[in-house]
Biotite code that builds the C-alpha atoms (Angstrom):
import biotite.structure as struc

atoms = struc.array([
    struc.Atom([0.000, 0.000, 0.000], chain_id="A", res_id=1, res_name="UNK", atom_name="CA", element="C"),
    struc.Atom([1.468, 3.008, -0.547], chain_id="A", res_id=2, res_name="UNK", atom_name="CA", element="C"),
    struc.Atom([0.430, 6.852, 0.858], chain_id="A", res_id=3, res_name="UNK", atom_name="CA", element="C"),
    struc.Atom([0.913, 9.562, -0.625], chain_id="A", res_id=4, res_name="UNK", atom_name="CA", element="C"),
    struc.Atom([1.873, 12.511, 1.639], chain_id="A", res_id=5, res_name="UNK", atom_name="CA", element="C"),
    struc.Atom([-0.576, 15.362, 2.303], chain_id="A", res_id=6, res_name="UNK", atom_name="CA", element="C"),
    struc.Atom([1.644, 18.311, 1.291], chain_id="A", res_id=7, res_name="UNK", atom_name="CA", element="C"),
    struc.Atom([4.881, 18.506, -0.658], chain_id="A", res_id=8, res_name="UNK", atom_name="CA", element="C"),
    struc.Atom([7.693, 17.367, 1.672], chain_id="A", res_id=9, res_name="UNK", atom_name="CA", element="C"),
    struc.Atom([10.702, 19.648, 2.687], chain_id="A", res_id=10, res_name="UNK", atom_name="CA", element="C"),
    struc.Atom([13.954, 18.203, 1.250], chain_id="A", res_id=11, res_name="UNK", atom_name="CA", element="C"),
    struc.Atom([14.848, 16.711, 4.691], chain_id="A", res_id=12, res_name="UNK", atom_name="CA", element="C"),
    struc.Atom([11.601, 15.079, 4.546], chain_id="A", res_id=13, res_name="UNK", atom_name="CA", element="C"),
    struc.Atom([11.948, 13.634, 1.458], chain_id="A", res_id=14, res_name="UNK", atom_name="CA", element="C"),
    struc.Atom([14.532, 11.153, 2.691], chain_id="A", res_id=15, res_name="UNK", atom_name="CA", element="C"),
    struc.Atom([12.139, 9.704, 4.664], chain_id="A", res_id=16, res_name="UNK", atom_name="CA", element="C"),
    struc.Atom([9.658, 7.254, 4.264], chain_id="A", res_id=17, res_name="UNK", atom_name="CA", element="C"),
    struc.Atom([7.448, 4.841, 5.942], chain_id="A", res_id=18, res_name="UNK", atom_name="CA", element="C"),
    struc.Atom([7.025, 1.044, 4.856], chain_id="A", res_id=19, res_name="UNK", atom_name="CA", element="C"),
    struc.Atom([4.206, -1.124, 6.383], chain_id="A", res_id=20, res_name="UNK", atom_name="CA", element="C"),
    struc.Atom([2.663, -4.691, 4.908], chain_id="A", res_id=21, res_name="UNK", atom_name="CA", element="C"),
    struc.Atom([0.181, -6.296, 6.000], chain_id="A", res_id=22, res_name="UNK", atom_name="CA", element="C"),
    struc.Atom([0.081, -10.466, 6.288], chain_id="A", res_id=23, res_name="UNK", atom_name="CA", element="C"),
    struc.Atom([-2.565, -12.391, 4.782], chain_id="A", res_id=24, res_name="UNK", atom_name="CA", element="C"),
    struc.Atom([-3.747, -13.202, 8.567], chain_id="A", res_id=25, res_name="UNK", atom_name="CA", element="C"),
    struc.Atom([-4.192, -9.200, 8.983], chain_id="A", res_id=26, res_name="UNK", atom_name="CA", element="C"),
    struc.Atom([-1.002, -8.523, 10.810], chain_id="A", res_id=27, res_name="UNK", atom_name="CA", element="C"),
    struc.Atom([0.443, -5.133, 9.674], chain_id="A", res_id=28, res_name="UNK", atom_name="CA", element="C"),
    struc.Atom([4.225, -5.146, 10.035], chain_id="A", res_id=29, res_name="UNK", atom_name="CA", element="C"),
    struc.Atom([5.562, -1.520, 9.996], chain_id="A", res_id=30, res_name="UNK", atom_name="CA", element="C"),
    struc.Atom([9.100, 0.349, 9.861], chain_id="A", res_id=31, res_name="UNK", atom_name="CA", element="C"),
    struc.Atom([9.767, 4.210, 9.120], chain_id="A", res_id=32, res_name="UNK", atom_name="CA", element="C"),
    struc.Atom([12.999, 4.538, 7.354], chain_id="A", res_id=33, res_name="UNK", atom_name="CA", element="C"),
    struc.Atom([15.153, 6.779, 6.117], chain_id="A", res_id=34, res_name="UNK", atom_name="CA", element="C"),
    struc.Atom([17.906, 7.231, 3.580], chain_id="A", res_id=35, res_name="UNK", atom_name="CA", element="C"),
    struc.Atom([21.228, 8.303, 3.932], chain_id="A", res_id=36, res_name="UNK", atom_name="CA", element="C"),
    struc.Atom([22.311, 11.109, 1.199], chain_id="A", res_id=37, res_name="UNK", atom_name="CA", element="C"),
    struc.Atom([24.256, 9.501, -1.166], chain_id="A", res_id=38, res_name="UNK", atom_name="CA", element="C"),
    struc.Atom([28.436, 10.666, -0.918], chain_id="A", res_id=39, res_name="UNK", atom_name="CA", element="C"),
    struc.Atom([30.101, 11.577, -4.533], chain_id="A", res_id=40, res_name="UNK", atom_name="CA", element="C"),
    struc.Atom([31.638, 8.374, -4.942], chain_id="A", res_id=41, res_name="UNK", atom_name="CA", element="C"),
    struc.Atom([28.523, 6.189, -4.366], chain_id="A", res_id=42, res_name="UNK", atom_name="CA", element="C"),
    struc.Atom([26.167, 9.154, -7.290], chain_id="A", res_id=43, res_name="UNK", atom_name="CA", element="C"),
    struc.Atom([29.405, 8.256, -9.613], chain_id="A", res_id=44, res_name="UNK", atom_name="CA", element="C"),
    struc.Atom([28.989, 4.192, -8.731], chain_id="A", res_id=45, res_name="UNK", atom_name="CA", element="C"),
    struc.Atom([25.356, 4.250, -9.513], chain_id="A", res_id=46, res_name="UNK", atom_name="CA", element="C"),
    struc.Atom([25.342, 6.241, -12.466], chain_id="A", res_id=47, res_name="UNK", atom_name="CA", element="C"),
    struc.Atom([27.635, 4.272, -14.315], chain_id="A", res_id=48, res_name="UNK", atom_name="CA", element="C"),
    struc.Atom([26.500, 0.855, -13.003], chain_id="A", res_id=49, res_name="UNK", atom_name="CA", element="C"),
    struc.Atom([23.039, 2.140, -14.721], chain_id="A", res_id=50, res_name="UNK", atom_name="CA", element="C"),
    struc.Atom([24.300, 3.647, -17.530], chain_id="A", res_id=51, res_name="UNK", atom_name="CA", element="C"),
    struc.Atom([26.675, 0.815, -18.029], chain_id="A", res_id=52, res_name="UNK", atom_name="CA", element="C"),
    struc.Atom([23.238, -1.040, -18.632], chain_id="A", res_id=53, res_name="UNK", atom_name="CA", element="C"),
    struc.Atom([22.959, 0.363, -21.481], chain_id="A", res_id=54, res_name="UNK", atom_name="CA", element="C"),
    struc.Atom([26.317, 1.336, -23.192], chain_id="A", res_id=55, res_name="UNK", atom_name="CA", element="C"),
    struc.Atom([30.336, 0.337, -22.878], chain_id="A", res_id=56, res_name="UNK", atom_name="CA", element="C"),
    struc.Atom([32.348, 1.468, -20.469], chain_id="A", res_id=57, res_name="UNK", atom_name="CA", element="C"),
    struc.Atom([34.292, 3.646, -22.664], chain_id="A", res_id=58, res_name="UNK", atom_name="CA", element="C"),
    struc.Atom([30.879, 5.695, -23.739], chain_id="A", res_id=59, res_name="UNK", atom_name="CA", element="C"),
    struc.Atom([29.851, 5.302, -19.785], chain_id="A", res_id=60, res_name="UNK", atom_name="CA", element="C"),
    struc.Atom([33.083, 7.683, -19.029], chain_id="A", res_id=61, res_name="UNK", atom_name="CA", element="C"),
    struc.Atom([33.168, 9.846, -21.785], chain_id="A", res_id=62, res_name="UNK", atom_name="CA", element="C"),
    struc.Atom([29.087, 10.871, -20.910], chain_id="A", res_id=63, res_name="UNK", atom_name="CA", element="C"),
    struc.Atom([29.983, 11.186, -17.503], chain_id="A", res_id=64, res_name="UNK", atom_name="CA", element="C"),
    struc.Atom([32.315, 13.852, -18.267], chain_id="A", res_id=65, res_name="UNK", atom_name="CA", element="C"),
    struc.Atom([30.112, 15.945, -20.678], chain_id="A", res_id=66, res_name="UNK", atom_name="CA", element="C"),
    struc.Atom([27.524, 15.922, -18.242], chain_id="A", res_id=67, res_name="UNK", atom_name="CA", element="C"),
    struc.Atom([30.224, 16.984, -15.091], chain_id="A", res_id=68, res_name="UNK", atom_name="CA", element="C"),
    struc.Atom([30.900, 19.851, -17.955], chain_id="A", res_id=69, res_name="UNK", atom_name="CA", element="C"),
    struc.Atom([27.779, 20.513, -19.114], chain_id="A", res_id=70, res_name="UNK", atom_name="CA", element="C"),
    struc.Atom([27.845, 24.263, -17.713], chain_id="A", res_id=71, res_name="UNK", atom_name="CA", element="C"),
    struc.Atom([30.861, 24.869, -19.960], chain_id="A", res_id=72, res_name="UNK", atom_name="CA", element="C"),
    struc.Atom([29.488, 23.473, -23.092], chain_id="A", res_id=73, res_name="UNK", atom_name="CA", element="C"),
    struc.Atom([28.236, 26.182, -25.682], chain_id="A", res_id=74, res_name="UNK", atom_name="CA", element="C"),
    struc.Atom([26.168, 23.859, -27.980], chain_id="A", res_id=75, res_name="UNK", atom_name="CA", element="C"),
    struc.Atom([24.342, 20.553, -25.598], chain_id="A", res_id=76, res_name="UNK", atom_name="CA", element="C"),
    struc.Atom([22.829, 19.166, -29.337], chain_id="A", res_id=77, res_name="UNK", atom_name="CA", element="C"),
    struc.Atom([26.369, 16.290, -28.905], chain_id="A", res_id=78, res_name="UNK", atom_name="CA", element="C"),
    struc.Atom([25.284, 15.702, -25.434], chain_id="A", res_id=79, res_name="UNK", atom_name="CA", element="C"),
    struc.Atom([21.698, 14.942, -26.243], chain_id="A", res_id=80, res_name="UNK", atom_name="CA", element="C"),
    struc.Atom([23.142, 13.156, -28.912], chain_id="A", res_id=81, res_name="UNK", atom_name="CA", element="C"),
    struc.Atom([24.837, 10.713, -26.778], chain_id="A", res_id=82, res_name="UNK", atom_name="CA", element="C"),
    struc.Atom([21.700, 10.515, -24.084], chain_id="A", res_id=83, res_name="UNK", atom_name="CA", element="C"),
    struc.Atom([19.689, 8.801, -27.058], chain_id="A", res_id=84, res_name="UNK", atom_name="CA", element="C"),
    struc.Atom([21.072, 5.345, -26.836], chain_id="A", res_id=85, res_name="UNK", atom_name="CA", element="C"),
    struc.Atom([18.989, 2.983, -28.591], chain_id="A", res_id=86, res_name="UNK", atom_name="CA", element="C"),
    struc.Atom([15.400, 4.559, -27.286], chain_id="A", res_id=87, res_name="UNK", atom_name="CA", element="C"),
])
């Protein structure tokens, strides 16, 4: 089952979460949880474990750093280029 909340959550609050299930005897089994920020080295991990999904390792690196540079690129049209891999 999932809740939505009532109002739009502050960014603090959007880290956490509650999780409850409920048995098929009835029992409802409930935890509130809450996730750690991610460091720079674990955002880095995941996006190239998901991008590596999808494309070599080789393409994996050189996206990752036109997107860490996208603020110095003139002209994004390459970089949107790249970010259509086999849609």
């Amino acid at each position: 089952m999932i809740t939505p909340r009532a109002a739009p959550g502050t960014m603090g609050e959007r880290l956490e979460m509650g999780l409850a299930v409920r048995t098929r005897n009835g029992e409802e089994l409930s935890q509130d949880l809450r996730y750690p920020l991610m460091s720079e080295g674990e955002i880095q991990e995941k996006f190239r474990n998901l991008a590596g999904l999808r494309m070599g390792a080789d393409h994996v690196l050189d996206l990752e750093q036109k997107l860490l540079a996208v603020e110095q690129e003139g002209n994004v049209a390459s970089l949107f280029q790249q970010l259509e891999v086999g849609v």
